[in-house]
CHARMM-style PDB file with segment names, atoms N, HN, CA, C and O in Angstrom:
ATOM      1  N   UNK     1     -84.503 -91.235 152.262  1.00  0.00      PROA
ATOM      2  CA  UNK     1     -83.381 -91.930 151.641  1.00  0.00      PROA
ATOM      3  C   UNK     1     -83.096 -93.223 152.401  1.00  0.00      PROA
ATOM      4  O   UNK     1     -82.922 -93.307 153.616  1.00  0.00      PROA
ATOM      5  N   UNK     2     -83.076 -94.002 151.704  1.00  0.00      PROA
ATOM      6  HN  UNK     2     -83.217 -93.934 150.717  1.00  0.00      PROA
ATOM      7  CA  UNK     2     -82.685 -95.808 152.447  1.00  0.00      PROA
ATOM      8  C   UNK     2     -81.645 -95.902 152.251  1.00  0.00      PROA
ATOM      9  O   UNK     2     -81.175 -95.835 151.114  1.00  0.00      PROA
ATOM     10  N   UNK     3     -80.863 -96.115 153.463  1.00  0.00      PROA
ATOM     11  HN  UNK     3     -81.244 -96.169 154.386  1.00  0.00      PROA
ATOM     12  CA  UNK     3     -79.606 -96.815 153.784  1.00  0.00      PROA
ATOM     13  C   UNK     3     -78.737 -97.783 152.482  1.00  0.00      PROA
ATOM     14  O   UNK     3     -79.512 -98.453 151.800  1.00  0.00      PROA
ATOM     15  N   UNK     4     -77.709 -97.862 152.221  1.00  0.00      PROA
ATOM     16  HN  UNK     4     -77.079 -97.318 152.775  1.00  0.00      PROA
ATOM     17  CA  UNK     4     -77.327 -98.904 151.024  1.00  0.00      PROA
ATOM     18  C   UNK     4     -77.207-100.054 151.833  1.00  0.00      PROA
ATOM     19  O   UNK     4     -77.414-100.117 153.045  1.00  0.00      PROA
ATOM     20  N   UNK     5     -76.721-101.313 150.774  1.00  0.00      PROA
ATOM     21  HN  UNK     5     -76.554-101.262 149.790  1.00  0.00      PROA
ATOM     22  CA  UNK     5     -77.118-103.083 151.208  1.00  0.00      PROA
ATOM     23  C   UNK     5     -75.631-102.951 152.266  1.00  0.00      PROA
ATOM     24  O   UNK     5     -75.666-103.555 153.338  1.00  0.00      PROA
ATOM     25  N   UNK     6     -74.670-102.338 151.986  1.00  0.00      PROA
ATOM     26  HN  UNK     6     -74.641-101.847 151.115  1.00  0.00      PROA
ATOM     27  CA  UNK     6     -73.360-102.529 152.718  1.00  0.00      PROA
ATOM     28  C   UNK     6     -73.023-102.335 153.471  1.00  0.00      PROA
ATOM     29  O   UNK     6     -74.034-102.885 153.909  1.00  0.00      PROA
ATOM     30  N   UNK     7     -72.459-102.014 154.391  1.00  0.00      PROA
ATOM     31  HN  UNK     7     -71.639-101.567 154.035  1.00  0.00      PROA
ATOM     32  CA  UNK     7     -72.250-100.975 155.511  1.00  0.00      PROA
ATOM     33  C   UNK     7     -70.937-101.673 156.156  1.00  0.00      PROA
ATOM     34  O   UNK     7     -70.705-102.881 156.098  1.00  0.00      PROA
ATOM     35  N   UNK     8     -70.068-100.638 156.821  1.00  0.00      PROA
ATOM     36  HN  UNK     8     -70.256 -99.657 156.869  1.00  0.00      PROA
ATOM     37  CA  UNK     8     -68.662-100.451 156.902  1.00  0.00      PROA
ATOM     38  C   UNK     8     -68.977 -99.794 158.098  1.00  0.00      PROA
ATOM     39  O   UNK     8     -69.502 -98.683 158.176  1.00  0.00      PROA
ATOM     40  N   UNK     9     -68.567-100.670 159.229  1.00  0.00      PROA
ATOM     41  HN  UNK     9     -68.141-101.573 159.166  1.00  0.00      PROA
ATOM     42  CA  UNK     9     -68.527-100.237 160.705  1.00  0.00      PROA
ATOM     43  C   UNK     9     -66.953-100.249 161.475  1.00  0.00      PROA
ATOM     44  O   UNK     9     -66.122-101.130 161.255  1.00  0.00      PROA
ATOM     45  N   UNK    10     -66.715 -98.983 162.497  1.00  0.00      PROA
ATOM     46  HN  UNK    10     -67.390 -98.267 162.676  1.00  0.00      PROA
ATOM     47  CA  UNK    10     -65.225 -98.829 162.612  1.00  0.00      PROA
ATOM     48  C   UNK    10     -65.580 -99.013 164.317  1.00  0.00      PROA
ATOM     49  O   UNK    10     -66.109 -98.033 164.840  1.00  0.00      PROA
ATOM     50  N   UNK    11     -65.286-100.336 165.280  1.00  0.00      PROA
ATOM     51  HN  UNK    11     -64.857-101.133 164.855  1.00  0.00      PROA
ATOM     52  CA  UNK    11     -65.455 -99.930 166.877  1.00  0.00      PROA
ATOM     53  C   UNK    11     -64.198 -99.927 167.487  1.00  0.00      PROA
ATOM     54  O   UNK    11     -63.208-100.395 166.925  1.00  0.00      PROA
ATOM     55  N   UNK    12     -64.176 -99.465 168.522  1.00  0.00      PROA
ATOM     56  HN  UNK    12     -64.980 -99.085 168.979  1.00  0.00      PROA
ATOM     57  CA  UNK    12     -62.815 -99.460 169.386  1.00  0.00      PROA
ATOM     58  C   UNK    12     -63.032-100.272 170.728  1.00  0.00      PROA
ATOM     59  O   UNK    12     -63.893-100.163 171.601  1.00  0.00      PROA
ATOM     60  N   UNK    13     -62.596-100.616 170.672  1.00  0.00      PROA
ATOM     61  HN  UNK    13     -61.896-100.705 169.963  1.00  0.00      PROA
ATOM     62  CA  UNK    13     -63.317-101.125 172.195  1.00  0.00      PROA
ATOM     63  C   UNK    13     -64.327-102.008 172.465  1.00  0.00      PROA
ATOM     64  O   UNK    13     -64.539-102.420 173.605  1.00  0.00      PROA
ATOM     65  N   UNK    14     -65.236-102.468 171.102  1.00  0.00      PROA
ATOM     66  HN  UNK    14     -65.063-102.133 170.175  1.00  0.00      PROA
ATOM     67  CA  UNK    14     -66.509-102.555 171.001  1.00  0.00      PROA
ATOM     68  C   UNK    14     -67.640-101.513 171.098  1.00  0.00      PROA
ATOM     69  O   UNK    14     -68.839-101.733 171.264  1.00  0.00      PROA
ATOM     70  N   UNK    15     -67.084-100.474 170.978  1.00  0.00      PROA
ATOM     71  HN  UNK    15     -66.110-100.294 170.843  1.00  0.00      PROA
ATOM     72  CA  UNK    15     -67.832 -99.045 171.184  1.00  0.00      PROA
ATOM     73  C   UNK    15     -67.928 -98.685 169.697  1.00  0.00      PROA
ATOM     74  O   UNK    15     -66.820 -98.770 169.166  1.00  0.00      PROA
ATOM     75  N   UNK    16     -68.866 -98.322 168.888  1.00  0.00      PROA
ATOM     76  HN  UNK    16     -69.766 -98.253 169.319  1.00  0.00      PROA
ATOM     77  CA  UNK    16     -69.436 -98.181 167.337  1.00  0.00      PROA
ATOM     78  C   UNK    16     -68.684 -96.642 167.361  1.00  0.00      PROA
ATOM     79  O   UNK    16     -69.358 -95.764 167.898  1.00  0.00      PROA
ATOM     80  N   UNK    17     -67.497 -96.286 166.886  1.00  0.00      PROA
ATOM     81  HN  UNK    17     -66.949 -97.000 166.450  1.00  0.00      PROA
ATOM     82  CA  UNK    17     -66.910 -95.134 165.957  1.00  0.00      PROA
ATOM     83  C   UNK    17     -67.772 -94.632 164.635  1.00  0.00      PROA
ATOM     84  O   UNK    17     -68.429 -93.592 164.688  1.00  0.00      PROA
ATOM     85  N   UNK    18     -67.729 -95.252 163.737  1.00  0.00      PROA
ATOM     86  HN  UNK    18     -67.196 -96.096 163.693  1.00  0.00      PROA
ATOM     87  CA  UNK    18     -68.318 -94.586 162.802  1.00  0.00      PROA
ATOM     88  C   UNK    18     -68.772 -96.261 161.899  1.00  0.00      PROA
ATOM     89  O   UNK    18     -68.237 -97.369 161.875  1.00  0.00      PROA
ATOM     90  N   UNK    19     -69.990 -95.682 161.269  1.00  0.00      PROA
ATOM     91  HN  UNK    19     -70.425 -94.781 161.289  1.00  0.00      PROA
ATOM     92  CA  UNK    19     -70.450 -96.295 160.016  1.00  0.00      PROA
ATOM     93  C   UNK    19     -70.843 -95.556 159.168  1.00  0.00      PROA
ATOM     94  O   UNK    19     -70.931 -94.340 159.337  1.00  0.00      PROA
ATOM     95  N   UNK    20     -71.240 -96.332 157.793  1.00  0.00      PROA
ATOM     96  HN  UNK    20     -71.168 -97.320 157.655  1.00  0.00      PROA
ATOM     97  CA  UNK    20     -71.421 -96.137 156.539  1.00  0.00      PROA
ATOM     98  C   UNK    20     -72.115 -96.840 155.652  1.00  0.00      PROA
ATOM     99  O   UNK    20     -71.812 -98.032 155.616  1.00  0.00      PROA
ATOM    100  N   UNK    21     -73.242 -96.362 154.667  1.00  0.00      PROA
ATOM    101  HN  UNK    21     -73.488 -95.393 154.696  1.00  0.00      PROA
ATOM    102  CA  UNK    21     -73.721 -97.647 154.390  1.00  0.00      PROA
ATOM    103  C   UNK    21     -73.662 -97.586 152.866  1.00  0.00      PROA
ATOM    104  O   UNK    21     -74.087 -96.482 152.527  1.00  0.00      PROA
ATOM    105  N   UNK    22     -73.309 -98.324 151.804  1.00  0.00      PROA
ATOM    106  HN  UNK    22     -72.964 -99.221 152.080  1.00  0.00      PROA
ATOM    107  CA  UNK    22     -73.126 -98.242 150.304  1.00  0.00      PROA
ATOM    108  C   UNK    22     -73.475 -99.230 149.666  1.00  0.00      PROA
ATOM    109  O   UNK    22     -73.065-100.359 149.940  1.00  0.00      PROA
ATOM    110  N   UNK    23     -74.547 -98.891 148.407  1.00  0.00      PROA
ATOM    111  HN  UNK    23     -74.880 -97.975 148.185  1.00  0.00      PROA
ATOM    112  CA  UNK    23     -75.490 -99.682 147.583  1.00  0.00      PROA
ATOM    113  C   UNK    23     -74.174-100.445 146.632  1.00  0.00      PROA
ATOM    114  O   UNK    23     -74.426-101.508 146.065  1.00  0.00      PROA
ATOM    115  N   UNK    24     -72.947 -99.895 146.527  1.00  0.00      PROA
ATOM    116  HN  UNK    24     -72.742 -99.032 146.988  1.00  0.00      PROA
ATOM    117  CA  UNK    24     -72.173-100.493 145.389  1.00  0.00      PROA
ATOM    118  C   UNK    24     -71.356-101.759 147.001  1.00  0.00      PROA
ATOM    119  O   UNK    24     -71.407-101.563 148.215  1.00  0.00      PROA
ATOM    120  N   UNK    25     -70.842-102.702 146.366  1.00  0.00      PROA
ATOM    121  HN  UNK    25     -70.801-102.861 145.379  1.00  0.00      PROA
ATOM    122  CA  UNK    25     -69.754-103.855 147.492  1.00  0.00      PROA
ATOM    123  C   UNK    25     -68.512-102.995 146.848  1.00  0.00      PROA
ATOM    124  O   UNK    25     -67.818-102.325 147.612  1.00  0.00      PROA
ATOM    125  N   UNK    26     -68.281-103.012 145.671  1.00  0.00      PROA
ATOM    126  HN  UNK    26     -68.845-103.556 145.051  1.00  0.00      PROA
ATOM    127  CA  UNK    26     -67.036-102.149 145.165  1.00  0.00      PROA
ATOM    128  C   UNK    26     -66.422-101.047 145.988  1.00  0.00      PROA
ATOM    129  O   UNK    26     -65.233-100.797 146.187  1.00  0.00      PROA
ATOM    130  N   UNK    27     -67.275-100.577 146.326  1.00  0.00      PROA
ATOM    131  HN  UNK    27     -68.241-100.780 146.165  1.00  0.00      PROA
ATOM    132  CA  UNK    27     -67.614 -99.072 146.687  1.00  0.00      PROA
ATOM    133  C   UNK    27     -67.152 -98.993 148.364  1.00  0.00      PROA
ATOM    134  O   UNK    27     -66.486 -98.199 149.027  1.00  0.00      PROA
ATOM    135  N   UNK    28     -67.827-100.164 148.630  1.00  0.00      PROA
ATOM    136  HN  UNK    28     -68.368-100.810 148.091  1.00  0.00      PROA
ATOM    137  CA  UNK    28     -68.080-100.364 149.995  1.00  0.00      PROA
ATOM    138  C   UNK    28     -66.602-100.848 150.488  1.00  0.00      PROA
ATOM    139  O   UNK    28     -65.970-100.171 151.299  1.00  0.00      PROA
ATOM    140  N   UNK    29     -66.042-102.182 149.895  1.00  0.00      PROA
ATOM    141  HN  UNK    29     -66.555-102.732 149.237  1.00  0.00      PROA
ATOM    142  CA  UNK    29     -64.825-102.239 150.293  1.00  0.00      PROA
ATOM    143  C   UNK    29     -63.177-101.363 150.078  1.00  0.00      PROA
ATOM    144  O   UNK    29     -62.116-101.322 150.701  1.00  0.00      PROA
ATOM    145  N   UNK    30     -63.588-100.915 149.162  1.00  0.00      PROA
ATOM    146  HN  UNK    30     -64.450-100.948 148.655  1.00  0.00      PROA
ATOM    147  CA  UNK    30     -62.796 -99.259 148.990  1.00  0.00      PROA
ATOM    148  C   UNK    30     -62.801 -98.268 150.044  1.00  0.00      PROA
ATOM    149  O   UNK    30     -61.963 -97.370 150.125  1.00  0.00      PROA
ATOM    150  N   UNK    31     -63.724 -98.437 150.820  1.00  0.00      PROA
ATOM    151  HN  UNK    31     -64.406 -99.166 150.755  1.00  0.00      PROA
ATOM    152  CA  UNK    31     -63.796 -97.785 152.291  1.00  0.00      PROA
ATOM    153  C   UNK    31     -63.641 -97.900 153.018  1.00  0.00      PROA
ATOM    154  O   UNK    31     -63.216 -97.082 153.833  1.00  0.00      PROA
ATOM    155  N   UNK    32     -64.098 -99.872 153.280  1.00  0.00      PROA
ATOM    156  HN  UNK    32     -64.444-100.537 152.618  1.00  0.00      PROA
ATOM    157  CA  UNK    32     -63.129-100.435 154.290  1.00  0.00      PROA
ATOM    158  C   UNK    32     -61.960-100.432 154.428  1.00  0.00      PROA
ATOM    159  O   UNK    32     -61.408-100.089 155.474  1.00  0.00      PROA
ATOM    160  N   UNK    33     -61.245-100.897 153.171  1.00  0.00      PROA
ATOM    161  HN  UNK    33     -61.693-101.176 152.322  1.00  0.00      PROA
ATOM    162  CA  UNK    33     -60.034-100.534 153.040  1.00  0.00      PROA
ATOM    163  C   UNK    33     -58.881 -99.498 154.049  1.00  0.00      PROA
ATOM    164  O   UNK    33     -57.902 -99.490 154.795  1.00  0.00      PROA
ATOM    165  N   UNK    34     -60.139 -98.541 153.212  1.00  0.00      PROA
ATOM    166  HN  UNK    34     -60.934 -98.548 152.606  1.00  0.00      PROA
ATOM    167  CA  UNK    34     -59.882 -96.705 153.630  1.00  0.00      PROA
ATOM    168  C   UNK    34     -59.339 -96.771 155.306  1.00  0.00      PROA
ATOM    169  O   UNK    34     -58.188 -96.736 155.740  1.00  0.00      PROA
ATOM    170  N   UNK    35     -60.553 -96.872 155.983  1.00  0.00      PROA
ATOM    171  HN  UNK    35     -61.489 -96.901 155.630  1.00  0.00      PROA
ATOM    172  CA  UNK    35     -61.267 -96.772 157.247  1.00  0.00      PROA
ATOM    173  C   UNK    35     -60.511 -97.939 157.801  1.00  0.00      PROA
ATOM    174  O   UNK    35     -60.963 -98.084 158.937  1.00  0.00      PROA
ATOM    175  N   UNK    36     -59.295 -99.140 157.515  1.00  0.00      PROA
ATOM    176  HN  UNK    36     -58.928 -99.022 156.592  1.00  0.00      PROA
ATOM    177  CA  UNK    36     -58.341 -99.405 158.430  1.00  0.00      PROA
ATOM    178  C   UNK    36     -57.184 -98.565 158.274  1.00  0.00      PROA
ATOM    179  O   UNK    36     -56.514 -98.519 159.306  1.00  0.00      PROA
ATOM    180  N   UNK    37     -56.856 -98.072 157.580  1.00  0.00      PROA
ATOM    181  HN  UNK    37     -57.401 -98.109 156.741  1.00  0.00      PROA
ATOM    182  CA  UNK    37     -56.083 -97.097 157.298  1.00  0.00      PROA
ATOM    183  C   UNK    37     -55.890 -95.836 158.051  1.00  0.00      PROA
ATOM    184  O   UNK    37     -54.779 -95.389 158.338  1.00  0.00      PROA
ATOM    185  N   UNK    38     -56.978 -95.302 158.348  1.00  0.00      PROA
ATOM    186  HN  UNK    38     -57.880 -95.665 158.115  1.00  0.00      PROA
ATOM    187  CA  UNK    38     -57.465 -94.365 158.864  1.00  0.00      PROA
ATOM    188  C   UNK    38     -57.734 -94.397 160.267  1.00  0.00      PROA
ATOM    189  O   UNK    38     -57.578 -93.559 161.155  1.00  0.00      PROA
ATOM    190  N   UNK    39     -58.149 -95.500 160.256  1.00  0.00      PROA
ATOM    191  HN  UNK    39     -58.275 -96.181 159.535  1.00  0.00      PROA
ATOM    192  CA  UNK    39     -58.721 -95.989 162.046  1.00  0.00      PROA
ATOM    193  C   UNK    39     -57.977 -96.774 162.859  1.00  0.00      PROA
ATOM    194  O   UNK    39     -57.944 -96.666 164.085  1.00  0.00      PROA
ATOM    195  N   UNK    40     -57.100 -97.929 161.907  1.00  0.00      PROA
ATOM    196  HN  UNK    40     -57.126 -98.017 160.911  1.00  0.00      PROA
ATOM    197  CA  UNK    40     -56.789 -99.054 162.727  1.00  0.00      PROA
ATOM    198  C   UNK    40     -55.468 -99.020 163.563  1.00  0.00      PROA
ATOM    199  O   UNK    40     -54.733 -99.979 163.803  1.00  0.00      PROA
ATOM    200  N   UNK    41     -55.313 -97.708 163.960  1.00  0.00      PROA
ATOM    201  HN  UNK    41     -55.910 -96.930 163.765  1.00  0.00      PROA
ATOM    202  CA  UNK    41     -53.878 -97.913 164.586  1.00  0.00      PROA
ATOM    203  C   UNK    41     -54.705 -97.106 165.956  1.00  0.00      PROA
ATOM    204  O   UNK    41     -53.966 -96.510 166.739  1.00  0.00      PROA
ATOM    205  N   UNK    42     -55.978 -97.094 166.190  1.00  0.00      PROA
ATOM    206  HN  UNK    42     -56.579 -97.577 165.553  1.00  0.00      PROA
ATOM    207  CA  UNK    42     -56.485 -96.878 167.219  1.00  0.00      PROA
ATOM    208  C   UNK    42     -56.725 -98.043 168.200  1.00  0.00      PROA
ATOM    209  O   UNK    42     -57.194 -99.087 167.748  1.00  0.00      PROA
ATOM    210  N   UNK    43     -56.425 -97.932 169.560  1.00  0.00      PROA
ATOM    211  HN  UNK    43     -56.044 -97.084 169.927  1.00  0.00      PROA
ATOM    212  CA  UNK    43     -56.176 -98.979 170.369  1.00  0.00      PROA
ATOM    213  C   UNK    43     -58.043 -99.709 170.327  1.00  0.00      PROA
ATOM    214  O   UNK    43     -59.122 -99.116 170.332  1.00  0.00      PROA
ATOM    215  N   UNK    44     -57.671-101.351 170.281  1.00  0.00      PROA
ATOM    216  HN  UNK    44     -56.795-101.832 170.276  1.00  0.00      PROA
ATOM    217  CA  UNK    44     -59.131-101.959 169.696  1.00  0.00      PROA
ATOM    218  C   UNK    44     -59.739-101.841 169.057  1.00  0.00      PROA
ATOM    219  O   UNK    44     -60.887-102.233 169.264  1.00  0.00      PROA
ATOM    220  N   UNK    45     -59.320-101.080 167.568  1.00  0.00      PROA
ATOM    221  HN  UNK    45     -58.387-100.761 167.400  1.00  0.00      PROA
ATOM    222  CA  UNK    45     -59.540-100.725 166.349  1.00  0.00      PROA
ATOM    223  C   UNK    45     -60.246-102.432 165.990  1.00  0.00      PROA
ATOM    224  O   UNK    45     -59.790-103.417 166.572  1.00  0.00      PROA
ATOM    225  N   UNK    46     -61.458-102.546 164.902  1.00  0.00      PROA
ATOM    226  HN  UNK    46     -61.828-101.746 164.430  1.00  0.00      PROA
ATOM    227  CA  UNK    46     -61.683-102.985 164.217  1.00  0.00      PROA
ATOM    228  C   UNK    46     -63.055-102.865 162.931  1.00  0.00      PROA
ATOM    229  O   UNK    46     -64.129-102.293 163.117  1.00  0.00      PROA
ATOM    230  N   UNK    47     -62.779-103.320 162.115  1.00  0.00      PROA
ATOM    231  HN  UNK    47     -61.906-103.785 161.963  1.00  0.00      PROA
ATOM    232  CA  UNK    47     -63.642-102.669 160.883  1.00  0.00      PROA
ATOM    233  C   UNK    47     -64.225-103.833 160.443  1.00  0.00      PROA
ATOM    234  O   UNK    47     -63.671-104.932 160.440  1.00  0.00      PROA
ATOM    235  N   UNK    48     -65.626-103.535 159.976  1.00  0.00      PROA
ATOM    236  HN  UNK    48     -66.077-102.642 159.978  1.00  0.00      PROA
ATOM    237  CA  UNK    48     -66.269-104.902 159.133  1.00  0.00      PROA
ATOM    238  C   UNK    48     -67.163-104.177 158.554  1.00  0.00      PROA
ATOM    239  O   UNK    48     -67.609-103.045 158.745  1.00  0.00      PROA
ATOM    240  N   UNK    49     -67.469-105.488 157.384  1.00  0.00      PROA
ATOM    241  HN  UNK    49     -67.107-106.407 157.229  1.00  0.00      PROA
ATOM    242  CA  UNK    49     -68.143-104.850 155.847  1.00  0.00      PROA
ATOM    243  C   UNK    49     -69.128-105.970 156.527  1.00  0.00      PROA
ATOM    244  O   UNK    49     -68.782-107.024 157.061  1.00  0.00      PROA
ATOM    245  N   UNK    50     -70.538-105.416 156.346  1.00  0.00      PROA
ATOM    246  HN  UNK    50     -70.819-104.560 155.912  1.00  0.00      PROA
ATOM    247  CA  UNK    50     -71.582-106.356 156.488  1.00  0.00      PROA
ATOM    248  C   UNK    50     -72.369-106.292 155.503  1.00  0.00      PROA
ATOM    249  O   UNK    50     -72.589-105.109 155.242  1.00  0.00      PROA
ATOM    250  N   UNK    51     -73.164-107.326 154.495  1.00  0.00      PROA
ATOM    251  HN  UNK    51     -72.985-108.286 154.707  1.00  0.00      PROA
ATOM    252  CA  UNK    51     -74.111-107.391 153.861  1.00  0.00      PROA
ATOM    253  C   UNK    51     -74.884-107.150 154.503  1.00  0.00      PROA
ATOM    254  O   UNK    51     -75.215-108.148 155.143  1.00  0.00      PROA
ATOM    255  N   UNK    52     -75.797-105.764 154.895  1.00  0.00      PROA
ATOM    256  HN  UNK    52     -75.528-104.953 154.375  1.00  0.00      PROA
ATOM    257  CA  UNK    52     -77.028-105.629 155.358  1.00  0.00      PROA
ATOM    258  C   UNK    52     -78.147-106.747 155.448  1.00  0.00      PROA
ATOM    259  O   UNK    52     -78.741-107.250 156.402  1.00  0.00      PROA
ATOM    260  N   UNK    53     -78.221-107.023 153.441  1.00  0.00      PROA
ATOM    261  HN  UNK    53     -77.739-106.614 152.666  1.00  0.00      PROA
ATOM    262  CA  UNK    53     -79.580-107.844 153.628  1.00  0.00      PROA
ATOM    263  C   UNK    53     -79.038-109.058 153.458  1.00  0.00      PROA
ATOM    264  O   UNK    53     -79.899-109.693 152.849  1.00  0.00      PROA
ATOM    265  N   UNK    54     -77.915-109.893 153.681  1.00  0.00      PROA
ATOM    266  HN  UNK    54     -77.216-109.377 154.176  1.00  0.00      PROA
ATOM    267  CA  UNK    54     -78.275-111.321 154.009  1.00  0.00      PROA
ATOM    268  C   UNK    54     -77.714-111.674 155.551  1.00  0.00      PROA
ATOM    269  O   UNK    54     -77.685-112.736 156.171  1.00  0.00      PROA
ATOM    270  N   UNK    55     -77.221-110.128 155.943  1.00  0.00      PROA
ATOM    271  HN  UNK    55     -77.245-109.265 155.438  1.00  0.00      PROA
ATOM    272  CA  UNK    55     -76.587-110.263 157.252  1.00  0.00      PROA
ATOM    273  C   UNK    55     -75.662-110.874 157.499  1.00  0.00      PROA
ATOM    274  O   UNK    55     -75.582-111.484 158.565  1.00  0.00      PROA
ATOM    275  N   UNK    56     -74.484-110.890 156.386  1.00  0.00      PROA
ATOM    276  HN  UNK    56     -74.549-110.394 155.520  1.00  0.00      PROA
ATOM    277  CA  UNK    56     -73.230-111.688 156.465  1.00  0.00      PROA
ATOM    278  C   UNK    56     -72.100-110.869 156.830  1.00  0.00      PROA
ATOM    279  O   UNK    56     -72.329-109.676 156.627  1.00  0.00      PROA
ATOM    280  N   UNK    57     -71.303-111.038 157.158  1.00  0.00      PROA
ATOM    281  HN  UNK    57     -71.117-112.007 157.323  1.00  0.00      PROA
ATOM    282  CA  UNK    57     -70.384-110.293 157.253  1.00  0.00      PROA
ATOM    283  C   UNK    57     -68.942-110.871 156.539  1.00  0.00      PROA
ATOM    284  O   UNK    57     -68.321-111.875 156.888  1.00  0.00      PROA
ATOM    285  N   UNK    58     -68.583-109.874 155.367  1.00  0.00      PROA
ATOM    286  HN  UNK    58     -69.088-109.059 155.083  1.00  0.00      PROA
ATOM    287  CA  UNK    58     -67.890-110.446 154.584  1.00  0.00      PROA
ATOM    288  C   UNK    58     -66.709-110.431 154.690  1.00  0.00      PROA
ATOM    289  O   UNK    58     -66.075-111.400 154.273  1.00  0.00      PROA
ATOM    290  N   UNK    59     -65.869-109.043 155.433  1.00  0.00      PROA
ATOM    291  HN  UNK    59     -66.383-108.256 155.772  1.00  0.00      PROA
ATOM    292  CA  UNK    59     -64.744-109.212 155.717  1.00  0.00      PROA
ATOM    293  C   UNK    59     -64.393-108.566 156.861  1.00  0.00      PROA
ATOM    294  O   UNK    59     -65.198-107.695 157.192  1.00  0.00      PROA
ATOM    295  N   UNK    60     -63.228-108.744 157.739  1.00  0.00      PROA
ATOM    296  HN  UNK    60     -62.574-109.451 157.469  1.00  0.00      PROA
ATOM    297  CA  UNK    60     -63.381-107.994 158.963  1.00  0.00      PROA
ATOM    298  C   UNK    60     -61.963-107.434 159.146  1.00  0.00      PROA
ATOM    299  O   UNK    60     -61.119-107.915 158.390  1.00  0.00      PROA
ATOM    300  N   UNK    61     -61.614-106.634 159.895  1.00  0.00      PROA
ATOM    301  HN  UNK    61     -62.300-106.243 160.509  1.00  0.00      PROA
ATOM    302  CA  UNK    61     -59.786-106.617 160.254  1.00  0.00      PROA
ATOM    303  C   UNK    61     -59.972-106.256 161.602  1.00  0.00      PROA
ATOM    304  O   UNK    61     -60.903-105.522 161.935  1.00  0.00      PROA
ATOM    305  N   UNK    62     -59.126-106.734 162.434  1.00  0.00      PROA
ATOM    306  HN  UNK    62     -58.370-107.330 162.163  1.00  0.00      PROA
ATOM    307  CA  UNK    62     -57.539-107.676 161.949  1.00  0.00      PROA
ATOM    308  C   UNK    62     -58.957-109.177 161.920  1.00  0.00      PROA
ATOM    309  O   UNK    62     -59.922-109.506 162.610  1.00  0.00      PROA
ATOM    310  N   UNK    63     -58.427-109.543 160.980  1.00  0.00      PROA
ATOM    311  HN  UNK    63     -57.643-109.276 160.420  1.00  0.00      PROA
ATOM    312  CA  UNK    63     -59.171-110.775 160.566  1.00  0.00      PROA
ATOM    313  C   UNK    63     -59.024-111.989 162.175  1.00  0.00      PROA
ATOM    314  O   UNK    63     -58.043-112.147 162.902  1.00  0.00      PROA
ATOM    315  N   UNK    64     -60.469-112.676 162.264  1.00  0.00      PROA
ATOM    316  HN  UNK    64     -61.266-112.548 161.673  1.00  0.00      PROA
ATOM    317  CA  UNK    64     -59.924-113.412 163.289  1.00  0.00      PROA
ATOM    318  C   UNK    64     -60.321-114.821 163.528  1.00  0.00      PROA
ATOM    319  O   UNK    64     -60.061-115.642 164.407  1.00  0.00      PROA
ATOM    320  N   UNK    65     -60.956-114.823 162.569  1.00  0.00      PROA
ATOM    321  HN  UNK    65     -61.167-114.156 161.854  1.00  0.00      PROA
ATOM    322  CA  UNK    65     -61.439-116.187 161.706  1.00  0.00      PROA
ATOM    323  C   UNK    65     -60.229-116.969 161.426  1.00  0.00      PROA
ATOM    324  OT1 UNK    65     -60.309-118.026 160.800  1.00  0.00      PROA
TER     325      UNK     65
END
C-alpha cells in the first residue's frame, strides 16, 4: 500500500508525534484541522499539511509565516 500525496504531521518540540498520509487534500485538511484540536494545547505543539509530491507545505499552525 503507498502512502497518500498528503500528509499531516503533529511535533512537539520538534520531536515527530504522529503522522498521516491522505490521497484526498479535502480529507487531509479535515485532519489537520482535527489534530490542532486534539494536539495543539500540547507544549510546542505544531501541525503541517505537506504536499508529499511537490513538497510544499500548504498550511501550518500556529501559522508563522
Amino acid at each position: 500500500m503507498t502512502a497518500g500525496r498528503y500528509r499531516v504531521t503533529v511535533t512537539t518540540d520538534g520531536e515527530s508525534l504522529i503522522q498521516g498520509w491522505w490521497g484526498s487534500e479535502a480529507t487531509a485538511r479535515r485532519k489537520f484541522t482535527s489534530w490542532i484540536g486534539e494536539h495543539g494545547s500540547r507544549p510546542g505543539a505544531r501541525v503541517t499539511l505537506t504536499d508529499e509530491e511537490t513538497d510544499t507545505v500548504l498550511t501550518e499552525w500556529p501559522d508563522t509565516r
